[in-house]
C-alpha positions as CSV (number, residue, x, y, z in Angstrom):
1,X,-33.5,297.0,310.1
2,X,-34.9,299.5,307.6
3,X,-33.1,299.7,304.2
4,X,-33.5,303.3,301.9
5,X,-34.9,303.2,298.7
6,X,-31.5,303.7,297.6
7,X,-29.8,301.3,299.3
8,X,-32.8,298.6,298.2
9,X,-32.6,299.5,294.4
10,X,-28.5,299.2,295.1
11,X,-28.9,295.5,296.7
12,X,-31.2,294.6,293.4
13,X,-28.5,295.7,290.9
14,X,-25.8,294.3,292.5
15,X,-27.3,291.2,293.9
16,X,-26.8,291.4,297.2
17,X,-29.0,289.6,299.4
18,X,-30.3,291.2,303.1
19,X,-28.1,288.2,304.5
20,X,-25.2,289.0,303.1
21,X,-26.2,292.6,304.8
22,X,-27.0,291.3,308.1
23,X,-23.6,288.9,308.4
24,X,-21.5,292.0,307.3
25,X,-23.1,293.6,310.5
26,X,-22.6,290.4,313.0
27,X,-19.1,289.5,311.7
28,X,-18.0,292.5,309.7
29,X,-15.6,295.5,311.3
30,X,-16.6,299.4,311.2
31,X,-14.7,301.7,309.2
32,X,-16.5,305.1,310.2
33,X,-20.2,304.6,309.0
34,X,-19.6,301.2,306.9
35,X,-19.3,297.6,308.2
36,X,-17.0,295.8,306.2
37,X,-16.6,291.8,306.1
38,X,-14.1,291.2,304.0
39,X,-12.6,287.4,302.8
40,X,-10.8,287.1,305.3
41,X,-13.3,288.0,308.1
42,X,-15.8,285.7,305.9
43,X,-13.6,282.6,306.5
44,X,-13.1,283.0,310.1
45,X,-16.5,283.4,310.3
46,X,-17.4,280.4,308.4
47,X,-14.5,278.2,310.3
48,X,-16.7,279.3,313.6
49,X,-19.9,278.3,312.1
50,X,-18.4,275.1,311.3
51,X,-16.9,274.5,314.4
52,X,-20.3,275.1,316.4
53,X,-22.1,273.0,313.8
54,X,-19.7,270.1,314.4
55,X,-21.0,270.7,318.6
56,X,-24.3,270.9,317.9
57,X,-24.1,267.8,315.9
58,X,-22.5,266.5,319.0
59,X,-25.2,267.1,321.2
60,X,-27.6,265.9,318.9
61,X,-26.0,262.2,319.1
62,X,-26.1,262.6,323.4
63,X,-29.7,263.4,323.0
64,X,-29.1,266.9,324.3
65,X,-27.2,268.4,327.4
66,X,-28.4,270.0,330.3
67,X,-26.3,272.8,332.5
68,X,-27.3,273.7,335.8
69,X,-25.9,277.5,336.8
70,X,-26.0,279.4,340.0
71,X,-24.7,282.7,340.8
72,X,-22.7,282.9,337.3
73,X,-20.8,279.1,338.0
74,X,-21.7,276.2,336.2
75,X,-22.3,273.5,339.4
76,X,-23.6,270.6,337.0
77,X,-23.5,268.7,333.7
78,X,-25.2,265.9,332.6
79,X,-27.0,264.1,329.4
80,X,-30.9,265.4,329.0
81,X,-33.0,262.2,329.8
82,X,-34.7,260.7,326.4
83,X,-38.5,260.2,326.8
């Protein structure tokens, strides 16, 4: 993503990170040319971050999960073998 010089001297005076720009654009909404992520939106977000972290934590303890997929249908699950 490229960012105007306007827009970079902007982020600098208002300390506003280019992650806070890039979450604004994965979980923000559109209101004609401006994403917006609002509290709200930022929560949710966060509560689905959380809830995938808490998975992926999951998997970690099983050592890892394989899913074998044919034609758009999962046909097997099992725990990835530990060397």
């Amino acid at each position: 993503m490229r960012f105007s010089r306007h827009a970079r001297i902007r982020m600098g005076q208002r300390g506003i990170p280019g992650r806070m720009i890039e979450l604004a654009r994965k979980h923000g909404r559109i209101e004609g040319d401006q994403w917006v992520l609002d509290i709200r939106e930022a929560k949710a977000a966060l509560d689905q971050v959380m809830a995938e972290r808490a998975a992926l934590l999951k998997v970690i303890d099983k050592g890892g999960v394989v899913v074998v997929e044919e034609d758009d249908t999962v046909r097997d699950v099992f725990l990835q073998a530990v060397p």
